[in-house]
N, C-alpha and C positions, 0 to 999 in steps of 0.2 A: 560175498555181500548178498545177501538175501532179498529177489524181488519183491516183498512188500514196502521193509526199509528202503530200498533202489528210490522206488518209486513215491515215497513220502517226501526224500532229500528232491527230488525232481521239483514237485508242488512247492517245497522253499525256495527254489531257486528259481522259480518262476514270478517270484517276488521283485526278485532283481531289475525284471524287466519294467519298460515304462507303462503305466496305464494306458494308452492307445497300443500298445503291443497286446498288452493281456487282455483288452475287449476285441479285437479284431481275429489275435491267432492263439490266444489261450489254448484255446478246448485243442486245437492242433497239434499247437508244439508240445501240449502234451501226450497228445498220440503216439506223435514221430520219436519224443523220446522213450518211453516205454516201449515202441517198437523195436528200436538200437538198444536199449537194454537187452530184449529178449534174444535177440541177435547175438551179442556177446556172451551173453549166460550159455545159449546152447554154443557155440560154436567152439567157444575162446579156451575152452578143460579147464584145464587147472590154472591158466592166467585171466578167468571168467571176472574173479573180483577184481584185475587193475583195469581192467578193457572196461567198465561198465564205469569205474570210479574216475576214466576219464573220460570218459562220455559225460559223465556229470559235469567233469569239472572245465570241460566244455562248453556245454550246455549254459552252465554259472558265467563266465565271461562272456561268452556270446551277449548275457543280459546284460553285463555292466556295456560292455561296448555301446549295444541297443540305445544305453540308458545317456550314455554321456555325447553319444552323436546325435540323440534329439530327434528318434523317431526307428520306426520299424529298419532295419537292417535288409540291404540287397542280397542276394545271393541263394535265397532259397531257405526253407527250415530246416531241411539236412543239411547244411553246412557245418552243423560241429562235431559230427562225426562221422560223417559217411567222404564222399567223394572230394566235398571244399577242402576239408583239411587237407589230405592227400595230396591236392592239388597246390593249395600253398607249401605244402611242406616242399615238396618237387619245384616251385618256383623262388622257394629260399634257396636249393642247395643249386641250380644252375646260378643264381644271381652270387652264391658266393663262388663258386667256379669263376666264373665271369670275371672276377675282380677279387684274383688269389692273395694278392699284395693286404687290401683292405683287411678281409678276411683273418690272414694270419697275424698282424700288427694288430688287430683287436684281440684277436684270441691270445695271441701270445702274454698280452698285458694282463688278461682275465687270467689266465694264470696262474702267473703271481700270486695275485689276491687268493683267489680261490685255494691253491695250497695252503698258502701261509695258513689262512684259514683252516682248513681242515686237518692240516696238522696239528694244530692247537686246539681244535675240537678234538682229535683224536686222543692229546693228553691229558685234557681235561675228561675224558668220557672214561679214559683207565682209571684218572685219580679218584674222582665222586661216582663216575652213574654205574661202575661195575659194582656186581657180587663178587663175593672170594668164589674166585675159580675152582673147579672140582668139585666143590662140598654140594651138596643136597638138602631141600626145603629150608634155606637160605632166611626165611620170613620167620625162621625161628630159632633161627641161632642171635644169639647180645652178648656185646660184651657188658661184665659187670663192674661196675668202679665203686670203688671208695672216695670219698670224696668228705678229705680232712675239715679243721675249722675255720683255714684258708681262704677254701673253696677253689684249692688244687688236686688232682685226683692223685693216689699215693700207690706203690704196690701191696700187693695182696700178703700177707704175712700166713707163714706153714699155718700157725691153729685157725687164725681165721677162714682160711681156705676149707679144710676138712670140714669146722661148721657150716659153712656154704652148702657144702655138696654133702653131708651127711645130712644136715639140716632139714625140714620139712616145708624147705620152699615148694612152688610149683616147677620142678627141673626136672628134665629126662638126667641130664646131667652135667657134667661140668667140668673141667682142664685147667692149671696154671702152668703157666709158661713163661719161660727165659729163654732169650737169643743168646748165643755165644760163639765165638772160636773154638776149633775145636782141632789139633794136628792129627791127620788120615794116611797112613798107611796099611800098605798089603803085609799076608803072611802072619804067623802066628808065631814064630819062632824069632827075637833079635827085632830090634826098629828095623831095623837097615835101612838102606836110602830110599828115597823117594816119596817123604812124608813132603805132606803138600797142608796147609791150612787153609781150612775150609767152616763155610757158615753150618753151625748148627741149631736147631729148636732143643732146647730139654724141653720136656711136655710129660704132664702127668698120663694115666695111663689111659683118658676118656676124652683124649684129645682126641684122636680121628674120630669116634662115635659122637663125639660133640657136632663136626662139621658135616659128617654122615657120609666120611670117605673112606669106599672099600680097596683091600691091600688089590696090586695086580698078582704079588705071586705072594706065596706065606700067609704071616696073619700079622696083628700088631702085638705089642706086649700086654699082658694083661695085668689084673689087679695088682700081683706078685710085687710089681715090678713099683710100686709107690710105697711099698715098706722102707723106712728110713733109713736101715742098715746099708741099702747100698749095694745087697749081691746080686742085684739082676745084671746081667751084662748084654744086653740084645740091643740090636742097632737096627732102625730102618733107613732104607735106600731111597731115596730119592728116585722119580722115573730117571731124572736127566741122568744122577750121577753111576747109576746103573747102567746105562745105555754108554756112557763117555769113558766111566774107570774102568768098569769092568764090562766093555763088548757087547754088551745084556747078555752075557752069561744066565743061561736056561739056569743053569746047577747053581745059581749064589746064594740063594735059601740056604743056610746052613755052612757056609761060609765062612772062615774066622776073621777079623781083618783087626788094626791094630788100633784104636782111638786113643790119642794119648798116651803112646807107648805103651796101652793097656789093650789085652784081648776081648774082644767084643764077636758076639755072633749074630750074624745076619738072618733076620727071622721076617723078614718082609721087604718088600717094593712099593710105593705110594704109587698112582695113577697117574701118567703123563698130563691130566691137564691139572691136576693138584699142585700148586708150588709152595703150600704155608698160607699162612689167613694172612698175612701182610703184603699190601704193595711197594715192589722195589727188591724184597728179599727173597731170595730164592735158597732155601736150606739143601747141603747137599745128603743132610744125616739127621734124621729126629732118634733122640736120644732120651732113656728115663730121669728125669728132672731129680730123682734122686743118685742121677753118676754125675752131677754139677762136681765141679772144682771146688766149688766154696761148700758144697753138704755135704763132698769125703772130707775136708781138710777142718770143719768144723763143726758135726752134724749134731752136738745138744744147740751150739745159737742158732743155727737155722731153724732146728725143726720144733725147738722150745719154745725160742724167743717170741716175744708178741710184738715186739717192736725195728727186728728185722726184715723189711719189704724183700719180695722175691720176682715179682712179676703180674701179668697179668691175666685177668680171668675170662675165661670166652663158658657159655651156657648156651646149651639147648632147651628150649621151652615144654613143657610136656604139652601134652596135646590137649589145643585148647585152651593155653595159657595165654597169659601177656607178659608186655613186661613193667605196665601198670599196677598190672596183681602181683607179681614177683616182688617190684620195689614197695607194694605195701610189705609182704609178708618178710620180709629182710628186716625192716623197720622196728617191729618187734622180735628181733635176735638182737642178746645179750653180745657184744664184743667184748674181746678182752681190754683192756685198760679206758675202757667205758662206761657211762653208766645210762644205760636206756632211759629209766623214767626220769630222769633230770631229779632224782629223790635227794640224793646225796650233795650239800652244800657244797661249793668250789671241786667238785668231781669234773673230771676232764668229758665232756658231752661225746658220744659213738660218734663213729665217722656215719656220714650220708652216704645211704648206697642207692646210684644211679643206674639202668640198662640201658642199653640202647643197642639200636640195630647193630650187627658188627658190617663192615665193610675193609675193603683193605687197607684205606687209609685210617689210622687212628685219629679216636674222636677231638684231639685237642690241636690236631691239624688240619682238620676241617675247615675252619673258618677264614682261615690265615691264608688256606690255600685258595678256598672258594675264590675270597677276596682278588686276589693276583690272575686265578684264572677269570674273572669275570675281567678285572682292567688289562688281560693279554688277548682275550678274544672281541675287549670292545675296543681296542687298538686296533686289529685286524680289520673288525669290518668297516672301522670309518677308513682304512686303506684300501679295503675291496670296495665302499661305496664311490671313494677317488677313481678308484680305475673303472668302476662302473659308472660313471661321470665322466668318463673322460672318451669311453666306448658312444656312451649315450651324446656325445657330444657330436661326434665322427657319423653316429647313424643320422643325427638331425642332420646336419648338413648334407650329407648325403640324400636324405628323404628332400627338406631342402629344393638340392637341386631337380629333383621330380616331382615339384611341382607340377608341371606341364603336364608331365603323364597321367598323374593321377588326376587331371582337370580332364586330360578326352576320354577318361575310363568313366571317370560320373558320367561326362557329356553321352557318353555309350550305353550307360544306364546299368554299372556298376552300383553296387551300393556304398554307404561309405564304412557301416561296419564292416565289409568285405574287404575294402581297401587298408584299412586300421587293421584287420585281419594278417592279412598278407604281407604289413607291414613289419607286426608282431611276432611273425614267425622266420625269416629274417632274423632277426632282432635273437631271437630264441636257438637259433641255429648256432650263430656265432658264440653267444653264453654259453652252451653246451656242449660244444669243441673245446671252448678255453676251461669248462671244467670239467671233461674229460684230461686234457691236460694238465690240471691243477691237480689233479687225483696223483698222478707223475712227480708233480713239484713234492707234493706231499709226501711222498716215501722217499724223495732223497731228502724230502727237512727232518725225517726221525729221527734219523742215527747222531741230530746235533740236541737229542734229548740226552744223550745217554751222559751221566753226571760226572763221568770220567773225562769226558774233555772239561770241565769248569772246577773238577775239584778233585785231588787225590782221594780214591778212596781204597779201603782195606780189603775190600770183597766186591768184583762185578757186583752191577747194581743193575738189575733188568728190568724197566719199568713196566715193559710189556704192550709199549705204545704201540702201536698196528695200526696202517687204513684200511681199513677192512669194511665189512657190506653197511655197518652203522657209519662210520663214515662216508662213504659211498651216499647215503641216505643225506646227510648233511651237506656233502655237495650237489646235489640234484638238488634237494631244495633251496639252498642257496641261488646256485645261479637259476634257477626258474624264476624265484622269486627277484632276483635284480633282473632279472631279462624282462618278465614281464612289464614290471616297471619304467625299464631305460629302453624297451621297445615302446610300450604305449606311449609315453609321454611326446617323444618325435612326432609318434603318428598320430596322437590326436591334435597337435599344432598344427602337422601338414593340412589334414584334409576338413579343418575348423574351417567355416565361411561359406557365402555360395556362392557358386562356379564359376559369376563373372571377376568376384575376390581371388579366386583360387588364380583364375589366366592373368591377372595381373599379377600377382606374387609370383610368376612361373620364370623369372627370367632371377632368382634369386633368393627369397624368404623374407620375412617381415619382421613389423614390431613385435609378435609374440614371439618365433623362434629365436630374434635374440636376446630378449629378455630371459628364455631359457636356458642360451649356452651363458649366457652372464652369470646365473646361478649356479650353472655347473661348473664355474670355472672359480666362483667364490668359494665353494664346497672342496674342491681341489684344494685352493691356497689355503685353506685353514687347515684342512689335515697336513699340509705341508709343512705350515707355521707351528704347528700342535707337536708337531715331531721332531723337527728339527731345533726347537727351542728344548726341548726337554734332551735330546743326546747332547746338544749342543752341552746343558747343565752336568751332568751325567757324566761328562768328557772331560770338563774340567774336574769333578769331584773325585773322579778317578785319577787326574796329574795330581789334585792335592793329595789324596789318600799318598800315591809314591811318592812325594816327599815326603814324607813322616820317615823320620830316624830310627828305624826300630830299637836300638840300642849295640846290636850287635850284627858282624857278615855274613849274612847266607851265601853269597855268591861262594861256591867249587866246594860246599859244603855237603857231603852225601851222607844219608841214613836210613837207615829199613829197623824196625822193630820185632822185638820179638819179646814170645809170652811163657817162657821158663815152668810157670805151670801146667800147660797145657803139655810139657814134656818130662814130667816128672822129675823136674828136676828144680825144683822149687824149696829144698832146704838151706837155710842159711848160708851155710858153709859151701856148699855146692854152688851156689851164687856168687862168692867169693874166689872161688877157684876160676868157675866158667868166666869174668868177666876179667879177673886177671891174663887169661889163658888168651884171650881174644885183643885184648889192647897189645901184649906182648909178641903174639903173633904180626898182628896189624904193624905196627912202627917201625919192624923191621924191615918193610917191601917198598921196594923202590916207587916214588910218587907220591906216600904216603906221605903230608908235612903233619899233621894233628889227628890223635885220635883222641877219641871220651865212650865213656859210655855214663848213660844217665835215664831216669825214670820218667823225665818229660824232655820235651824241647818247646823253645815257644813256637810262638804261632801254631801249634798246631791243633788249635780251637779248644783244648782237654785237661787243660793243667789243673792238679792239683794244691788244694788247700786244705790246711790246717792252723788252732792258734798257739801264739807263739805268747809266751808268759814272762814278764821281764820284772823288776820290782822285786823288793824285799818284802818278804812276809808281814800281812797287816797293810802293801800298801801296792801291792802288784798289780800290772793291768796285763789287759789280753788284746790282743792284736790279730785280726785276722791275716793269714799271708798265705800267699801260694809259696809253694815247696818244691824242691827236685831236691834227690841224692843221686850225686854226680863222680864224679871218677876223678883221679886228677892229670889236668888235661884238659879238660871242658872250656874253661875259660878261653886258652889260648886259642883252643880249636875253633871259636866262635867267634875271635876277636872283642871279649866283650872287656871294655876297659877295667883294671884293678885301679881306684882310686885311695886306697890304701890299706897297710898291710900284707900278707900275701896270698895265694890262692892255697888249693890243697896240695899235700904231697904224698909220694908213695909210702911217706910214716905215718899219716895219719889212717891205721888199721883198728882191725877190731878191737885191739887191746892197749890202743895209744887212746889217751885224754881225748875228752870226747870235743870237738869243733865245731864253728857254725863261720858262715860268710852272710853277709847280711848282703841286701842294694841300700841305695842310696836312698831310696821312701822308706826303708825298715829301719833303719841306721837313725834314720833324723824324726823318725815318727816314734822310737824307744826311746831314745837316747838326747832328747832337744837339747840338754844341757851343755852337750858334750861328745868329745871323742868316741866310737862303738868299741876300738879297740881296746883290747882285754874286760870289757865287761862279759857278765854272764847271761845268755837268756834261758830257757827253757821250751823244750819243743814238743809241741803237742801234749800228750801224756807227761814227759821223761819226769821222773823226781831227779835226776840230777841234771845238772844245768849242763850249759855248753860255752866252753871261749868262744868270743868273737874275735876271729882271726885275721881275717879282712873284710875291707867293703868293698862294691864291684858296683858299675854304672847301671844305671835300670835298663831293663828289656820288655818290650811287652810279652807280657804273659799268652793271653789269648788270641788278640788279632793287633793288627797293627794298628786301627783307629782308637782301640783302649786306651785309657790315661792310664801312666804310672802307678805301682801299686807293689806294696810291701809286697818281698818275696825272702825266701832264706835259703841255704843251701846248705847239705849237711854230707858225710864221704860216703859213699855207696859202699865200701866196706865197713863202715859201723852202722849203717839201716840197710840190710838188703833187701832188695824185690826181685819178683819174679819178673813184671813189668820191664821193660828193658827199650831204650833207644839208642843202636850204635851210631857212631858219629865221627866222619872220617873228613877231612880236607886232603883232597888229592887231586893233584895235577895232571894236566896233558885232558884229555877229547873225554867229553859226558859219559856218554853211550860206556867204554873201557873201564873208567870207575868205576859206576856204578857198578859193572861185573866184577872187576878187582874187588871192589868189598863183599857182593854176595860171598865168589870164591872162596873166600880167605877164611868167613864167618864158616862157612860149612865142612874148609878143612881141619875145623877146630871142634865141629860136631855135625858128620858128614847127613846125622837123622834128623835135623833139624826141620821144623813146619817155616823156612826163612819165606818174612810179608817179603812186598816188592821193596826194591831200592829206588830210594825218590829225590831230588833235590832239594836239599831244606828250601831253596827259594821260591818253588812250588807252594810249599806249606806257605810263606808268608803273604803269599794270594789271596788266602782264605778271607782275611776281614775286609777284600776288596768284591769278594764275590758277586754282591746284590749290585752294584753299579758298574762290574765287566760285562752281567749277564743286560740289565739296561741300556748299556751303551752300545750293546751289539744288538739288542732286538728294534732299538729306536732309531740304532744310524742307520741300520738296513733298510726301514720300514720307512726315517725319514730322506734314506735317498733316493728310493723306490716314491714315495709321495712329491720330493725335489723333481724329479723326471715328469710325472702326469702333470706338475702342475705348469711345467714348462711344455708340453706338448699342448696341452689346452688352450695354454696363452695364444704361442704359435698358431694353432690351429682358428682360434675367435679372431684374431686379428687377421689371419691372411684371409680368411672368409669375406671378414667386412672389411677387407681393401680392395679384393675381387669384387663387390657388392658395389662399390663406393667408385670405382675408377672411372668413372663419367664425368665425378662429383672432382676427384682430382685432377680430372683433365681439365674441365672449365678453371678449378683456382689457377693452375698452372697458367692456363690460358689468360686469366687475369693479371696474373704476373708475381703469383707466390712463387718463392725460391724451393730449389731443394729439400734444401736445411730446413724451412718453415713447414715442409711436408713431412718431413723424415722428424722431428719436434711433435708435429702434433699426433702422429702415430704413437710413440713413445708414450707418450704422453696419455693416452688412451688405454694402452694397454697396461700403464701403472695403476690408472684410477681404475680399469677393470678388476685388478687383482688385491689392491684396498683395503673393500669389505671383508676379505678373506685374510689378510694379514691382522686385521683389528680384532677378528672376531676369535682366528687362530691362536692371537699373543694371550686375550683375555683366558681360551681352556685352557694354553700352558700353565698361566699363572695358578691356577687353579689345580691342576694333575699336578707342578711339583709343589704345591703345600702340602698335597695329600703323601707326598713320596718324598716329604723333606728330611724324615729319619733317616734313609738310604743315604743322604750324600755330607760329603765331608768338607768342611774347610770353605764352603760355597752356599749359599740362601739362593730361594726361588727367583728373588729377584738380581742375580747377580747382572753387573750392569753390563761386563764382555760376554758373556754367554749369549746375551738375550741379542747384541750387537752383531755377533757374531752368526747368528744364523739367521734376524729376519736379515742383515748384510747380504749374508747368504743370495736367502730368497729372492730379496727384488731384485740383486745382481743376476739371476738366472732367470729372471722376469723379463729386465730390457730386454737381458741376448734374446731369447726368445721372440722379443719384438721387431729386433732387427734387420734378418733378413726379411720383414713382411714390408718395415719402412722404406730398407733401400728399394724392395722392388716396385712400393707405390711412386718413391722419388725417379725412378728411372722411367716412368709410364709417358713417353710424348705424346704431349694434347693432342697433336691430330690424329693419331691412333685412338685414345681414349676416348674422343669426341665419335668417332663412328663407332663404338661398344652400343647396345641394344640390337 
């Protein structure tokens, strides 16, 4: 920080101060601070600029104090950074010494808050406010979108891409890229074992120059290697997967290793902080986008077609570009099956080409995400506001009961901002313990980011969430920011009034400090009431979602997937064999009751569709339906009911009549008239038709809160795929199965890239997701709010029963009973917590209309939910009031009567 600027910000903040400050000690206190500036500047090196910007920001409060105590502040004008501060800092940390208990039961609470908190700034700070990691000058890299007549963005198609980047936009340059699987093993001779599947990038060959990331060992692929034929074979390594597969081997430049049962040579290493432009995915392999699966096994439709999407486009800007100027000059490019100038009548209009910044979240998740991270971090802080409310409660009362002191520190000729001071820092002490703590809290809440506990997935998924020094930065300002606040607010109650006000208030606090904890304690019960109505909803939306009937038994059901392409072995007949070879194997092994093998399973969010054409020529309709080609065996192995006819059998192969099974929506949605059985439909493309052979009960296709919906099913030996779900029902302990079927799957093809083995009833989770992950962040947060709002209570009412026990001694004395004491305590602390129930029910009702999409079977206003947790509440209201009544009921008059 630069002394002239220093000292300009000084003369603003001398603003702060009151007019009889500024005409009496002006011209001073600006000496004294430009003197402590200069101080910091020479002395402080390289911490010159925090030492002087807290000097300032010293300086700055000292005038609000000044300003709201109503007159010149005691203690000197060096008091905001020289020896006062020092001095109260030193009388915070004996006064928390002094009184460990208070201390750590405050900090402990802030905590909480403060993690939770900074945890969710930490995954919010990964998801929006980062750059792609690695890359370089970052402010000009965009991605580029297409953006159809929808106004959905499409992928990039082979020709159009080349005019992109051949084109005479303003680009240094430009990359298309596809994510995929990819099977990784060693050695160039034989699969052999050990192939592992693992995430890949295809990327054209001006993808790392695109992001301006240099190899660590080698080089990248170059031009060669985006010819469409196909014969480039080089592979780049990943930092991780170098370091993890192969040792970091010095020598793996030049290295053969095996992709896809295909020889590949290692011709480079990416940089350790590089992981891919995307967040969440971490590739272990970038790969030439022309050795895809899909551009060997059909390289005129990809690289001809105009109407085949591939992926998406990332651009570097040339220098001194925008991406204003870019999306003009795009504007006037010809696309193929468009027509720029709108010249040609009923021509199909270009797509919109859009830039925008890239970051690692994709642009059309932005919003969605933004959205949830703004209502998970403003959940947080009205939780951290509760427990700062509830800290700030404990300090008033506290300050409170020092009344007296702070009355013979004026009478001594303290001042009162020095007292407010001293009070603040205190106040500041505690915050700052509890979020050093919370820093703590904070990196054991990450690892409940990671997506694999809430959701199966195919590949680690590392989001890259860290507390690190920008979080660091988020909790320092945080609790400074509530410390300042839940320190001042006590201290300016305390030491408001003059002095003969003050020694009367000394034996207790008054009308303002309970007016104070009153609000703090309204503010509690609403985020209490705000929380625990909405898990409460949420809880229940979650019991209705499990009872929904899927159609079919996941339970003891195991299956792991696999991609037959990716192992060359993806010709028809090879798929016929392998998937024979695997069920035949499977049935024989003790445990085994059902096997199948099939191209989808439900739930597991990905099903395919196609349409289905029923009707005689001149009079046919089309049907949209999700599909599986399944094995036979499926059925059984699913328990999904045959409602008539039969399922498949081992005759029906590639050279037996062709068949189809309908469900019960497809069946009564083709066929209204009548029986399915033996009619004909047609599937997808086929010119010839298919029996319907039986019909089978509906299943949900994608999640379990889906409605019913045409599906067909047709034998996996007369449509093969490569695509492949095995599917085993096996007895006796989880953990065993699951190994039983990897084993069995790998002694039938020992090179296999075999996913994990997962519990289909895992997958039937999936359409429950958004209200497991609700019900777990609101029931923590509303039991963590359940707790401060019951300390608070506790806390207000024993205070003013302490306060009040004179007042109880005379009723008693007059001849109130017990029961009429312990009644009207109750009593008090119901109407205390009230305001906060009413005001708390009204934000529920409000957050779950916003979040009514999420829940199932259940409306915002359900009338047990909402029963069921203010129920809740004020049930943990009384208790909380309880032991404050029985101890005022137990107080005898004539003890009570001598209290003062």
């Amino acid at each position: 920080m630069r002394g002239g600027f220093a000292r300009s910000v000084a003369r603003a903040l001398l603003r702060l101060y009151s007019a009889d400050f500024r005409a009496r000690y002006g011209a001073e206190a600006l000496e004294v601070v430009e003197g402590d500036l200069g101080v910091a500047r020479e002395r402080a090196g390289l911490l010159a600029g925090w030492r002087m910007g807290l000097v300032l920001a010293a300086f700055g409060m000292h005038g609000v104090l000044d300003r709201i105590t109503g007159g010149p502040s005691g203690g000197g004008l060096t008091g905001w950074a020289g020896s006062g501060w020092s001095h109260d800092v030193r009388g915070a940390v004996r006064s928390a010494v002094r009184r460990p208990a208070f201390t750590l039961v405050a900090a402990a609470s802030l905590a909480v808050g403060v993690g939770a908190s900074t945890a969710a700034f930490a995954l919010i700070d990964a998801l929006l406010l980062r750059d792609i990691s690695g890359a370089a000058d970052r402010d000009r890299i965009v991605e580029v979108q297409r953006i159809e007549r929808g106004g959905e963005p499409a992928q990039w198609t082979w020709p159009d891409f080349v005019r992109l980047r051949d084109g005479s936009a303003p680009l240094a340059s430009a990359a298309l890229v596809q994510p995929g699987a990819v099977s990784l093993s060693e050695g160039a001779g034989g699969a052999g074992a050990g192939a592992d599947r693992v995430m890949a990038l295809f990327v054209t060959s001006e993808y790392f120059a695109t992001l301006g990331v240099r190899p660590t060992r080698g080089r990248f692929p170059g031009a060669e290697a985006d010819r469409p034929d196909g014969g480039v074979r080089e592979v780049v390594l990943s930092h991780g997967s170098w370091q993890e597969r192969f040792q970091g081997d010095p020598e793996v430049v030049g290295r053969v290793i095996r992709v896809n049962r295909e020889a590949y040579t290692v011709v480079g290493v990416a940089p350790a902080d590089f992981h891919g432009h995307r967040f969440g995915s971490r590739p272990s392999l970038y790969l030439p986008l022309t050795r895809h699966p899909a551009a060997l096994a059909d390289p005129e439709r990809v690289f001809r077609s105009a109407t085949v999407g591939w992926g998406e486009v990332l651009a570097r800007l040339a220098e001194g570009a925008t991406a204003e100027r870019l999306e003009g000059a795009l504007a006037a490019v010809a696309w193929e099956g468009g027509d720029p100038g709108g010249a040609t009548p009923g021509a199909e209009p270009p797509p919109r080409i859009r830039a925008v910044p890239a970051r690692p979240l994709p642009l059309e998740a932005r919003a969605p995400v933004t959205a949830a991270g703004t209502l998970l971090v403003g959940l947080l802080l009205l939780v951290l506001g509760a427990t700062s409310a509830n800290v700030a409660g404990m300090l008033l009362a506290r300050a409170a009961s020092r009344t007296g002191e702070m009355a013979l520190r004026l009478a001594l000729g303290s001042g009162r901002g020095r007292l407010v001071r001293h009070l603040v820092a205190e106040a500041l002490l505690i915050f700052l313990v509890g979020g050093v703590a919370g820093l703590a809290v904070a990196r054991r809440l990450v690892p409940w980011f990671d997506p694999g506990r809430w959701v199966p997935t195919p590949f680690p998924i590392d989001l890259g969430v860290e507390v690190d020094g920008r979080s660091f930065a988020f909790a320092l300002a945080v609790t400074t920011l509530f410390g300042l606040a839940c320190g001042l607010l006590p201290a300016l109650q305390v030491v408001r009034g003059d002095l003969a006000t003050m020694m009367r208030r000394s034996s207790g606090g008054g009308v303002r400090t309970g007016r104070l904890r009153s609000a703090f304690i309204t503010g509690q019960v609403t985020v209490a009431a705000l929380l625990l109505v909405s898990a409460a909803l949420f809880v229940r939306s979650l019991h209705e979602g499990a009872s929904i009937e899927p159609g079919f038994t996941p339970a003891g059901v195991h299956t792991t997937r696999l991609d037959l392409a990716l192992e060359g072995r993806d010709d028809p007949d090879e798929i016929r064999t392998f998937t024979t070879e695997v069920v035949t194997h499977l049935r024989g092994r003790p445990g085994v009751e059902r096997v199948a093998v099939a191209t989808d399973v439900p739930l597991d969010g990905g099903s395919s569709s196609a349409p289905v054409r029923v009707g005689s020529a001149g009079a046919e309709r089309w049907i949209q339906s999700h599909f599986a080609h399944v094995t036979d065996g499926y059925f059984e192995a699913l328990s999904i009911p045959l409602r008539a006819g039969r399922t498949f059998e081992a005759s029906d192969g590639a050279d037996a009549p062709l068949v189809a099974i309908l469900n019960e929506t497809l069946a009564r949605t083709a066929f209204p008239d009548g029986d399915a059985l033996g009619r004909v439909v047609y599937f997808a493309l086929d010119s010839v038709g298919r029996e319907v052979v039986g019909v089978v009960g509906d299943t949900s296709a994608d999640l379990v809160t889906d409605e019913a919906a045409p599906q067909i099913f047709t034998p996996l030996q007369q449509d093969p795929a490569p695509t492949l779900h095995v599917l085993a029902r096996i007895a006796g302990d989880e953990g065993a199965a699951g190994r039983l079927l990897g084993d069995e799957i790998l002694a039938v093809d020992p090179a296999l890239a075999l996913g994990p083995v997962r519990v289909l009833a895992d997958l039937t989770d999936l359409g429950l997701l958004p209200q497991r992950i609700v019900v777990a962040i609101a029931g923590a947060l509303g039991a963590l709010a359940l707790l401060l709002a019951a300390l608070g209570v506790y806390g207000v009412v024993s205070f003013t029963v302490r306060r009040r026990t004179r007042e109880i001694g005379v009723r008693m004395a007059l001849g109130s009973s017990r029961t009429t004491v312990v009644r009207g305590v109750l009593r008090e602390g119901v109407l205390l917590a009230l305001p906060g129930l009413l005001i708390g029910g009204v934000l529920a009702l409000l957050l779950a209309g916003l979040l009514r999409s999420f829940m199932v079977g259940v409306g915002p206003s359900d009338p047990l939910s909402w029963l069921a947790a203010l129920g809740l509440l004020l049930a943990v209201i009384v208790l909380a009031c309880v032991l404050p009544a029985r101890r005022a009921a137990g107080v005898a008059p004539a003890d009570a009567l001598r209290v003062e």
